[in-house]
N, C-alpha and C positions, 0 to 999 in steps of 0.2 A: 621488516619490522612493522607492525599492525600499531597505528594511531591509537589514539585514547576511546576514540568514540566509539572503535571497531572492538575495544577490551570491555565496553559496558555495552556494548548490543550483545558481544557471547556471553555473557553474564546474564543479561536478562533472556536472553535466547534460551540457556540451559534452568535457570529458576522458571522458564515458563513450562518448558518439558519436566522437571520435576512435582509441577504443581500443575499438573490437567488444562496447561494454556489458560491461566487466570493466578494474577501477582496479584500483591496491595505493598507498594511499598513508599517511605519515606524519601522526597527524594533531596534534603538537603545529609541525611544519614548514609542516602548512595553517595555523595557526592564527597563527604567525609571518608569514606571507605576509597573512593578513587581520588582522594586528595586534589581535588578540583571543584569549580564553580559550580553553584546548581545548576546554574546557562547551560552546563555541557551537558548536564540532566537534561534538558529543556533539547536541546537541539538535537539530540540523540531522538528523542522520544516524536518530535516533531517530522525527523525525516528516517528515521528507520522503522518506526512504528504507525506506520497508518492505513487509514481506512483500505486503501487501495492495495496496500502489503497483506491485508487481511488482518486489522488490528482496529481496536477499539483503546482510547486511554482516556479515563477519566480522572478528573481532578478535584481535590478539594483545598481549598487554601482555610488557612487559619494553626492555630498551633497543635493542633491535633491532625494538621492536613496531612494526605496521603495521595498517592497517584496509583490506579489502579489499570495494569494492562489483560486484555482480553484476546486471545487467540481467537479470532470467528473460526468457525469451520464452515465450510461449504454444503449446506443440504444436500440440495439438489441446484441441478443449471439453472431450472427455470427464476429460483429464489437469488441467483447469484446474478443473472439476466437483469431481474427487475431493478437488483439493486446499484449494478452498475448507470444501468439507464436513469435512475432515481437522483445518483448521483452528478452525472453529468453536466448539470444546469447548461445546459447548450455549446459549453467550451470544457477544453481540457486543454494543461500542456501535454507538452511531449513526456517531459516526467509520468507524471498520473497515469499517461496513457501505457508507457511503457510496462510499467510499475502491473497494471490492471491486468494485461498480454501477458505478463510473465506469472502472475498469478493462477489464468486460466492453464497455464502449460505446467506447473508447478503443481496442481492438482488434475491433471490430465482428464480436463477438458477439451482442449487441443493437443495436435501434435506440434515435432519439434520443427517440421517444416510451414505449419501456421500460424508457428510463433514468431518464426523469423520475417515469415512476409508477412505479418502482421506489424510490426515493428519497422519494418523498412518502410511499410506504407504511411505511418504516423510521425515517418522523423520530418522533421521543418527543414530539412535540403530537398526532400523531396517535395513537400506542399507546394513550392514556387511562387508563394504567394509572399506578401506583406506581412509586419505582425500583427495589424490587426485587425484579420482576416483568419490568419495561422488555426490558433486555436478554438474558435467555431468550426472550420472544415477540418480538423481533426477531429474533434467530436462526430460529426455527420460521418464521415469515414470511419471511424471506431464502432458508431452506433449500427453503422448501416451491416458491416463485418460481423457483428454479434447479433442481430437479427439473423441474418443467412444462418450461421453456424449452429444456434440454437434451435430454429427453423427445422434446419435438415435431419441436426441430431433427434429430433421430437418423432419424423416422419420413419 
């Protein structure tokens, strides 16, 4: 049996594929429709739709407000490179970073076997550090990972 959150991300998942990856919708009118809190709008959108998933969601509060989700697509590596790093601000968790990894393998950037040792290398049992430590040497380790990979792919 699939949770509530999991019945309004296929919902917005299939409204995004019938509308060229770009919604605008109400989200106290979603939340009528799913007979639940706007929050569950809010926490849906905050952890299944984002930057790192390859999504954009913008807001506008007031009584004509609306939340608008945007499917990025991926150009080119080099644009998707810049923007990982761009993003980074020197730390990441393990989430993000996973999140990031499965992206590049979900638009086959990488393969399935540098998905996985990509991901093994970012989980915090393997860092052996401290937390906080943790997620700066994740990031150096993610960044340094996607340099190489980009790197090679260019040569």
């Amino acid at each position: 049996m699939s949770s509530l959150s999991d019945e309004i991300e296929k919902y917005l998942q299939q409204k995004l594929n019938d509308f060229q990856g770009k919604i605008k919708i109400k989200r106290n009118q979603l939340a009528q429709n799913f007979d639940c809190a706007p929050s569950q709008i809010n926490y849906v959108l905050d952890t299944r739709f984002t930057i790192e998933k390859g999504y954009v969601v913008e807001s506008q509060r007031g009584g004509g407000g609306f939340i608008r989700v945007i499917r990025v697509k991926i150009n080119s590596e080099k644009e998707f490179f810049q923007n990982v790093l761009s993003n980074l601000d020197n730390t990441i968790s393990q989430r993000k970073a996973q999140a990031i990894i499965s992206r590049l393998y979900e638009n086959k950037l990488i393969s399935q076997r540098e998905c996985f040792m990509m991901k093994v290398a970012v989980q915090r049992s393997n860092l052996g550090v401290d937390s906080s430590h943790r997620d700066f040497i994740r990031a150096n380790i993610l960044s340094s990972m996607l340099e190489v990979i980009f790197k090679l792919e260019g040569d």
